[in-house]
N, C-alpha and C positions, 0 to 999 in steps of 0.2 A: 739588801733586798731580802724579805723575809719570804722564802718558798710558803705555799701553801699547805704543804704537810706538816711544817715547821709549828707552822701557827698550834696548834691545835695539842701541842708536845708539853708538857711539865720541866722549867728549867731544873737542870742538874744540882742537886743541893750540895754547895761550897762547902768546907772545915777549911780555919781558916788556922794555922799554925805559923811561930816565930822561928827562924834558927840564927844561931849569931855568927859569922863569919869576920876571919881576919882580912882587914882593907885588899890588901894583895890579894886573895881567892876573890873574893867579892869584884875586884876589881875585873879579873882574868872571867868572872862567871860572864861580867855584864858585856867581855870581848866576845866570848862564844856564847851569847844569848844574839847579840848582833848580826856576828858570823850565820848564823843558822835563819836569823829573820824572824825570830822571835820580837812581838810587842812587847812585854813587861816580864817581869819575872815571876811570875804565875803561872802565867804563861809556858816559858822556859824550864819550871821546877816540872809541872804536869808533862811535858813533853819527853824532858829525859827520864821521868820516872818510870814513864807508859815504856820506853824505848831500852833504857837499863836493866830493867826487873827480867827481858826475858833471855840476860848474857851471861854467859857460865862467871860463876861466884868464884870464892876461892878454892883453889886444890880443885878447879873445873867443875865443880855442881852448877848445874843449873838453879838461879835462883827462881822464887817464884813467879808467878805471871801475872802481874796486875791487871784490870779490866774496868774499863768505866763505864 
């Protein structure tokens, strides 16, 4: 169901990027893409990126904070 404010919004313009994983990661990704209720991995990538970018980095920095 498309709200009414919705209507009327400009969709978000995708970049669309490869990455190449070993079978084992990939596989483990597609267990906690499930786990969490993620539909595809697009999905799943945009999610943890929005949710990782703002956890202390290494030697505890903050990395930075992405925003969509």
């Amino acid at each position: 169901m498309v709200r009414r404010d919705d209507r009327h919004r400009p969709s978000p313009v995708m970049e669309r990027f490869t990455i190449s994983l070993e079978t084992k990661l990939a596989d483990a990704f597609d267990e906690l893409m499930a786990r969490r209720g993620y539909r595809n991995r697009s999905e799943a990538v945009r999610g943890l990126l929005r949710s990782g970018a703002s956890t202390p980095g290494p030697r505890g920095r903050r990395r930075e904070t992405m925003t969509a």
